[in-house]
C-alpha positions in Angstrom: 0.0 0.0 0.0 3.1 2.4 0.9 4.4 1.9 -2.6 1.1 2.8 -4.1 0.7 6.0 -2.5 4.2 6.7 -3.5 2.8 6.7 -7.2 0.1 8.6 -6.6 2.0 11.3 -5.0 4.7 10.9 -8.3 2.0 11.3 -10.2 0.5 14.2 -8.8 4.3 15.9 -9.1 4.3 15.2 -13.2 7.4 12.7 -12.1 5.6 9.6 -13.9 8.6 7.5 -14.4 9.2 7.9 -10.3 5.6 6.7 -10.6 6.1 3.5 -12.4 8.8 2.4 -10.2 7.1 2.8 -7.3 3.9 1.1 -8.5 5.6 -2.1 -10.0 6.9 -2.8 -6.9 3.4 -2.3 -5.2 2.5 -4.9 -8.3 5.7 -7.0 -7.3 4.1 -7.4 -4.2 0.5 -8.1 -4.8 -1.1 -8.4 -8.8 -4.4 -7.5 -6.6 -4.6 -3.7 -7.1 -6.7 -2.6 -10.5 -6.0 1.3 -9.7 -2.5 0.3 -9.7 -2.1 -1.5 -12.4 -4.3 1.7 -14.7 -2.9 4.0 -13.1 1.1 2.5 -14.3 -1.0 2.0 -18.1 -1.9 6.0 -17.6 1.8 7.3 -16.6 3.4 4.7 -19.2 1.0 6.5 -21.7 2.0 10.3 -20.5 5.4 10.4 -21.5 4.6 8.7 -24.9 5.9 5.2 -23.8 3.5 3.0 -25.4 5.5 -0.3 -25.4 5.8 0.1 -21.6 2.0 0.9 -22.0 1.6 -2.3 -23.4 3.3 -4.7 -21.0 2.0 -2.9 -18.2 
């Protein structure tokens, strides 16, 4: 959950790769959390990273 908020603060800051990292290790640690896993798809997509977008 810490990890997850970490994103969403990244996020927030227009720091999207930050975002990412922080996320996939919330995802590392449970596959459980939707928002998560849109929310990495979202920021993957900001920065015009669409392979990323893709695995993600």
């Amino acid at each position: 959950m810490l990890y997850t908020t970490g994103g969403d603060i990244y996020k927030r800051l227009c720091k999207y790769d930050e975002a990412v990292s922080y996320w996939n290790k919330a995802l590392s640690i449970s596959d459980k959390y939707c928002d998560t896993m849109f929310s990495t798809a979202f920021c993957c997509q900001k920065p015009g990273n669409y392979d990323e977008e893709i695995q993600a």
